[in-house]
DRENSESE-788875 format. One record per residue (C-alpha): residue number from 1; residue in one letter; x, y, z. Coordinates in Angstrom, 1 decimal, always signed. Last residue first. Layout:
<sites>
+-----+--------+--------+--------+--------+
| num | residu |     xx |     yy |     zz |
+-----+--------+--------+--------+--------+
| NUM |      A |      X |      Y |      Z |
...
+-----+--------+--------+--------+--------+
</sites>
This chain:
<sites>
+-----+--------+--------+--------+--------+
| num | residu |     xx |     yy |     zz |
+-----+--------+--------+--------+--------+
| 222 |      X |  -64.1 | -163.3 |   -3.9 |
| 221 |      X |  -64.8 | -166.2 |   -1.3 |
| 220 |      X |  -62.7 | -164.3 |   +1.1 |
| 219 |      X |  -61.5 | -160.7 |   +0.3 |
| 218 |      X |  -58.5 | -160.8 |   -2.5 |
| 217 |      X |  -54.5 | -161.3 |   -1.5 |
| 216 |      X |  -53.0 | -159.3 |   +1.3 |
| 215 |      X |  -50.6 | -157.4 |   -0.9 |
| 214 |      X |  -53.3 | -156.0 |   -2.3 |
| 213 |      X |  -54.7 | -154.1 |   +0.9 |
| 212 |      X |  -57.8 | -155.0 |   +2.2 |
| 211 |      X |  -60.3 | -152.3 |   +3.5 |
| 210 |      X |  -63.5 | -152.5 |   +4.8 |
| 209 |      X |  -67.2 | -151.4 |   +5.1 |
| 208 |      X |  -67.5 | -149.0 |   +2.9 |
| 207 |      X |  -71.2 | -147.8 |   +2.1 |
| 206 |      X |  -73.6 | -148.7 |   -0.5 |
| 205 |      X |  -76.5 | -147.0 |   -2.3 |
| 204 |      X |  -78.1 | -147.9 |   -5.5 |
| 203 |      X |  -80.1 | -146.1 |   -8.0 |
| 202 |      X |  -82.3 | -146.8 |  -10.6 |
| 201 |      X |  -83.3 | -143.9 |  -13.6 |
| 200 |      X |  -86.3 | -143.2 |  -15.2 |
| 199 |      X |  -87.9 | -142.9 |  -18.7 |
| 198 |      X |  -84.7 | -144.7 |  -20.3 |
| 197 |      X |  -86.4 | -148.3 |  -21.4 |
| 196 |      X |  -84.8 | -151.1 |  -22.7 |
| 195 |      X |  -84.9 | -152.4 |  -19.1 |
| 194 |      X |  -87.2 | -150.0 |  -16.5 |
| 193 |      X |  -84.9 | -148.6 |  -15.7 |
| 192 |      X |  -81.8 | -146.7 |  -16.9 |
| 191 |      X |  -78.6 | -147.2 |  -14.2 |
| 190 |      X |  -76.7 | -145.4 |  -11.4 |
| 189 |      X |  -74.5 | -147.1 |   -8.7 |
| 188 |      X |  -73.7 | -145.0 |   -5.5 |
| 187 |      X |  -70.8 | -145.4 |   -3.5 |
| 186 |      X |  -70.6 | -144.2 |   +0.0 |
| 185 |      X |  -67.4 | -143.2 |   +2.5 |
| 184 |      X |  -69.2 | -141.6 |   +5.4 |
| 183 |      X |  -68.8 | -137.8 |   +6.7 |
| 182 |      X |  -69.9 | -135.8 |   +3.8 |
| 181 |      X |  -70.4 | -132.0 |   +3.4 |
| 180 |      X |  -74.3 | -130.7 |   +3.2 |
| 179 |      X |  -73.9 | -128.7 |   +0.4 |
| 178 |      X |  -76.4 | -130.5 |   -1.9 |
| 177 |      X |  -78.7 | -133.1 |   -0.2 |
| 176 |      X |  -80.4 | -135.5 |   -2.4 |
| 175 |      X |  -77.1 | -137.9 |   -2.1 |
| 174 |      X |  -74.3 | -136.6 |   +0.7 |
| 173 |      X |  -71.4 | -136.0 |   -1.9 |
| 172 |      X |  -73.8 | -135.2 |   -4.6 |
| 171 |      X |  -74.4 | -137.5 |   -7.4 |
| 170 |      X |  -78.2 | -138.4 |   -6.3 |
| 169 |      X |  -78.2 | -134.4 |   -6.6 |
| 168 |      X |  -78.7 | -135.3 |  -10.6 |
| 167 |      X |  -82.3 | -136.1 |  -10.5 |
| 166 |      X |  -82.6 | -134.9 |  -14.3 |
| 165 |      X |  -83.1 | -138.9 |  -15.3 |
| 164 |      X |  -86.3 | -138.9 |  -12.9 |
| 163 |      X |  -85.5 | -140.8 |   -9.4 |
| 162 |      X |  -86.0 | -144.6 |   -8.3 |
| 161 |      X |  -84.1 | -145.5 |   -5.0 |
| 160 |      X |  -82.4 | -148.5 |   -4.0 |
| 159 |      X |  -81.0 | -149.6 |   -0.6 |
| 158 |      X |  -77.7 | -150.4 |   +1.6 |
| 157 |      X |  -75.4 | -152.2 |   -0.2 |
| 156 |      X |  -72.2 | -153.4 |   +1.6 |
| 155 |      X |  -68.6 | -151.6 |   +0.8 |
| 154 |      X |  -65.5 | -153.5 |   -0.1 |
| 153 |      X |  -62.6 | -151.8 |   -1.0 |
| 152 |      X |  -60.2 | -154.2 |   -2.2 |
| 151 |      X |  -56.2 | -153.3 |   -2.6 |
| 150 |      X |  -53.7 | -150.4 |   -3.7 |
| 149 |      X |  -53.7 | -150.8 |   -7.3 |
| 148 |      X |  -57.8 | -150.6 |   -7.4 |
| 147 |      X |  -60.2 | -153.3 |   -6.5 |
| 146 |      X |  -63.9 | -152.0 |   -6.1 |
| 145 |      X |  -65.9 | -154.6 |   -4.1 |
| 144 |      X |  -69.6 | -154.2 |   -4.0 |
| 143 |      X |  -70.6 | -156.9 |   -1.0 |
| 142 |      X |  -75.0 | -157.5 |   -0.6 |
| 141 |      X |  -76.0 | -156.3 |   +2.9 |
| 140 |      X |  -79.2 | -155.2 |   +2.1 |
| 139 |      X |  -80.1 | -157.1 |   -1.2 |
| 138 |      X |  -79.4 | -156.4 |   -4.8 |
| 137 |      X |  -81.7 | -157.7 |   -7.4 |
| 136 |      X |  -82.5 | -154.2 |   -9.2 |
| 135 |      X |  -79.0 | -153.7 |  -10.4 |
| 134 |      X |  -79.3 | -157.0 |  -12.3 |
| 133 |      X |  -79.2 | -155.4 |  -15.5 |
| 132 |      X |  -75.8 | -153.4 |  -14.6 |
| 131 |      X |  -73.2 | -154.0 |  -16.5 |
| 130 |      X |  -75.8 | -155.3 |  -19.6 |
| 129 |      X |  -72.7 | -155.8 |  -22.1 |
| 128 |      X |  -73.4 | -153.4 |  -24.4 |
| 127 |      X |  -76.9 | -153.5 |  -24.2 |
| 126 |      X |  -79.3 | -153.5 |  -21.2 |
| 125 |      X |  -78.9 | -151.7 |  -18.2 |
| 124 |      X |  -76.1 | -149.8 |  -18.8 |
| 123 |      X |  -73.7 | -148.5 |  -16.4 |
| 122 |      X |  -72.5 | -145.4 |  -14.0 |
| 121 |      X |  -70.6 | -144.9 |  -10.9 |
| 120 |      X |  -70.7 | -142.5 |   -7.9 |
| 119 |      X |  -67.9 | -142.6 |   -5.5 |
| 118 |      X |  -69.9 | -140.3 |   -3.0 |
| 117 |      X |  -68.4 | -138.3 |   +0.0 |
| 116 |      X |  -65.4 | -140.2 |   +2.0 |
| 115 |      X |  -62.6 | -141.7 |   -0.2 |
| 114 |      X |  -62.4 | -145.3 |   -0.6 |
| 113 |      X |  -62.7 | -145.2 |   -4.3 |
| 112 |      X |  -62.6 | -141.8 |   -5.7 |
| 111 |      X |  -65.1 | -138.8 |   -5.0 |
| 110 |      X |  -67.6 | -137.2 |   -7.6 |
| 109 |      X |  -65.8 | -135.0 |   -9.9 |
| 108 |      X |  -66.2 | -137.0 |  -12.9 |
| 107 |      X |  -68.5 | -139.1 |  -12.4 |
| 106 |      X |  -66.7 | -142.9 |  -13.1 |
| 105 |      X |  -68.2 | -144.8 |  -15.5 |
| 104 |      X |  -68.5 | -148.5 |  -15.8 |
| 103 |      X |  -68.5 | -150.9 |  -19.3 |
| 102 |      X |  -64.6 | -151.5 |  -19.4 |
| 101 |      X |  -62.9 | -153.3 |  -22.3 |
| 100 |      X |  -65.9 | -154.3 |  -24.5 |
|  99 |      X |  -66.6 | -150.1 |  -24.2 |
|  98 |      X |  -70.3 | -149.0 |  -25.0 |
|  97 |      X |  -70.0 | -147.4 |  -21.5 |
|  96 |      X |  -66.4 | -146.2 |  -21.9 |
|  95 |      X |  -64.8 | -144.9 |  -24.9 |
|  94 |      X |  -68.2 | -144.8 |  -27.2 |
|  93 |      X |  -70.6 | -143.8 |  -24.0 |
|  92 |      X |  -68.7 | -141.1 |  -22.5 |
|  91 |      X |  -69.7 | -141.9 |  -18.2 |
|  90 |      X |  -65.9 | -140.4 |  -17.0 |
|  89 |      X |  -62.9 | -142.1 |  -16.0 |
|  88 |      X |  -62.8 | -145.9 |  -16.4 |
|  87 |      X |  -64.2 | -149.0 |  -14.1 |
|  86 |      X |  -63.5 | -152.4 |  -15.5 |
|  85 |      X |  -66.3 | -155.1 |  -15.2 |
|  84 |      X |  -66.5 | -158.1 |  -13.1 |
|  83 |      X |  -69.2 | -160.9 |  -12.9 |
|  82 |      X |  -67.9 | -164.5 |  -12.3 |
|  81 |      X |  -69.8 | -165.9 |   -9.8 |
|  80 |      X |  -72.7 | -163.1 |  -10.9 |
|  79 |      X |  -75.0 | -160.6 |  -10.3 |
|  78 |      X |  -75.1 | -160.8 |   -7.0 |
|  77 |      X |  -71.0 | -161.2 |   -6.3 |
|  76 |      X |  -70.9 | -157.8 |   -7.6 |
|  75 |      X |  -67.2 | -157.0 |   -8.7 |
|  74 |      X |  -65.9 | -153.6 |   -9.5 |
|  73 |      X |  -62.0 | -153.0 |  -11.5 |
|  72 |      X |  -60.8 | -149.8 |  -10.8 |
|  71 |      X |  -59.9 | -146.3 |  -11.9 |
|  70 |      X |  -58.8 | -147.2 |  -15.7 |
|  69 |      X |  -58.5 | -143.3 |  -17.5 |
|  68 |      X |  -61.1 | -142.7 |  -19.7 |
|  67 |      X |  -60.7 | -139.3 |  -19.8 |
|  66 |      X |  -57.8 | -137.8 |  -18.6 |
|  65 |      X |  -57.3 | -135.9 |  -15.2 |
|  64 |      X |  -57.2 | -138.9 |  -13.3 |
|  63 |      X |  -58.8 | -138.4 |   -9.9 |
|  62 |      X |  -56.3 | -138.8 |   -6.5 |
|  61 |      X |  -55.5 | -142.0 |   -5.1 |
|  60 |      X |  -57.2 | -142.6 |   -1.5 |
|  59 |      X |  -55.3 | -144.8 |   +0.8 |
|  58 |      X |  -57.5 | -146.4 |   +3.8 |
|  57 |      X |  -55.0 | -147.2 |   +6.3 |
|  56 |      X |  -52.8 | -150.1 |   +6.9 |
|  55 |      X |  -50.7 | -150.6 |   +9.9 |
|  54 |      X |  -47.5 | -152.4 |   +9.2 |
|  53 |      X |  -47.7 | -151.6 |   +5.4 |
|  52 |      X |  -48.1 | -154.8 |   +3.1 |
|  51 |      X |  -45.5 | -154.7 |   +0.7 |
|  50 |      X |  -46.6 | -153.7 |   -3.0 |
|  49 |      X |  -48.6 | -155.9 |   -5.0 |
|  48 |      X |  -47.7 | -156.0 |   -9.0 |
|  47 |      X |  -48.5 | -159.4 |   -9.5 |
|  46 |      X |  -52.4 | -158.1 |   -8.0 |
|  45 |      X |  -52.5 | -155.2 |  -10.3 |
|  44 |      X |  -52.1 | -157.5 |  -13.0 |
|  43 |      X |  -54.4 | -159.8 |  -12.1 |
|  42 |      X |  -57.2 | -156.9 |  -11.8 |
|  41 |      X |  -56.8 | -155.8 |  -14.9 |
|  40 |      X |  -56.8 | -158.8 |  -16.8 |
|  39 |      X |  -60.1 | -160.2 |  -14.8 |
|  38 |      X |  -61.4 | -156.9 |  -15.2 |
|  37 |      X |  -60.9 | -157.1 |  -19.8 |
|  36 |      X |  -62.2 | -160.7 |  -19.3 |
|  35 |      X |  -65.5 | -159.3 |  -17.8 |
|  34 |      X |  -66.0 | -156.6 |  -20.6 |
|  33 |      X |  -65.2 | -159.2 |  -23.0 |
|  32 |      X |  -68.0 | -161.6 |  -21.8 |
|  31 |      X |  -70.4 | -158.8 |  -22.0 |
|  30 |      X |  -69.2 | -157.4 |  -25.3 |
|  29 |      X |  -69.8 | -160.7 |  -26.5 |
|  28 |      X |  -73.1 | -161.2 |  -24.6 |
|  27 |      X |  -74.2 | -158.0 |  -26.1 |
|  26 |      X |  -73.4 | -158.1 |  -29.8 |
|  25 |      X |  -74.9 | -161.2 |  -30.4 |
|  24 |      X |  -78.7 | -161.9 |  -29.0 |
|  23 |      X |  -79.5 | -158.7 |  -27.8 |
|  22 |      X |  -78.0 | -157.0 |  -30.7 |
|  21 |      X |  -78.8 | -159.4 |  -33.1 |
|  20 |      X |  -82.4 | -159.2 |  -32.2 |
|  19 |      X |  -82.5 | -155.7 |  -32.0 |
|  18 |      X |  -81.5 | -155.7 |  -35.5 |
|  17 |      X |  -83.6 | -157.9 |  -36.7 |
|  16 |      X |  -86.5 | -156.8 |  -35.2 |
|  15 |      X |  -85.6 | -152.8 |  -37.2 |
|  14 |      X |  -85.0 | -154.7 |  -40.0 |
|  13 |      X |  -88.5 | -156.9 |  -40.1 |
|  12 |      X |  -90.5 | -153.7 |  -39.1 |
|  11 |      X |  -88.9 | -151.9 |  -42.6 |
|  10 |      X |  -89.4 | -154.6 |  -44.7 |
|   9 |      X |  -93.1 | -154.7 |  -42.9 |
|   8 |      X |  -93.6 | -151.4 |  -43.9 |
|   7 |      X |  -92.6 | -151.5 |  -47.0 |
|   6 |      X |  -94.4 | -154.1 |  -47.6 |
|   5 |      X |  -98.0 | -152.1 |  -46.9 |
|   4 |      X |  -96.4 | -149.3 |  -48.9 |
|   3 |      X |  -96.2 | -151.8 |  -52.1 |
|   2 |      X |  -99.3 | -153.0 |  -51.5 |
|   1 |      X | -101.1 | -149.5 |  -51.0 |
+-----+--------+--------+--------+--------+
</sites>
């Protein structure tokens, strides 16, 4: 009985100590590398800016066909001055969620930045980085700016909803309603809630409310 009484506290003192050190030390460095790896991005798009277009209109690329393609670089002033995270084709945890160069999914399927229907992205809550711990403290109004190669879309949350992990119409082009066809241009944040928990999932709905092309330098106070 001794010996299986310290075996199980062996075993209760790993499993801690492995959390521990991956809340404590794996996740702030993939964190702060997952932010440097946007900030890289997003430079570089910017020295490569094309010449601003007399009268700009909202360009739409079309979806990589390869996995883990980089689609954009998101910033969420609300979770942080400096928060920024890399946003790569498809949700595949090892090449992209768990990813210290990205930590956002795209859907695959689901429409591209700008676009009208639903650019509908995923991240973790907590671990790997924690792209989207702070989900929950967006307010109405609040900017999500995607940057791609052609300039900043910045759409303004809207609300949050709490659905069952099989709740997959929230992907659909008009969310919860399947074949109804789309006539704004929304993006829809997806996340595990509560925090180190998976039992449900949070949502969060924004839609476009501008344009700026690269060439015209970053949105104010961005």
């Amino acid at each position: 009985m001794r010996a299986v009484a310290a075996l199980l506290v062996l075993s209760g003192a790993v499993v801690l100590g492995v959390q521990g050190w991956q809340l404590l030390v794996v996740t702030p460095r993939a964190a702060d590398a997952q932010a440097e790896a946007a900030r890289a991005v997003s430079a570089d798009w910017s020295r490569r800016a094309p010449t601003p277009s007399a009268a700009p209109t909202i360009p739409v690329r079309a979806e990589p066909t390869t996995d883990g393609a980089t689609i954009a670089v998101i910033r969420v002033p609300r979770f942080g001055r400096d928060w920024s995270r890399v946003v790569r084709q498809g949700v595949d945890e090892a090449e992209v969620l768990n990813s210290v160069t990205a930590g956002v999914g795209h859907y695959v399927h689901t429409a591209m930045p700008g676009a009208v229907g639903n650019f509908a992205i995923a991240g973790h809550d907590t671990g790997w980085g924690n792209a989207f711990l702070h989900v929950a403290d967006l307010r109405v109004g609040d900017r999500i700016v995607v940057q791609t190669a052609d300039g900043w879309y910045t759409y303004r949350f809207r609300n949050l909803q709490w659905v069952l992990p099989t709740a997959t119409q929230v992907l659909e082009p008009v969310p919860g309603r399947p074949g109804v066809r789309a006539a704004q241009r929304l993006i829809t944040l997806t996340t595990c809630d509560p925090p180190y928990d998976a039992k449900e999932r949070l949502i969060a709905y924004g839609l476009l409310q501008a344009f700026r092309p690269t060439a015209d330098g970053p949105p104010p106070g961005l």
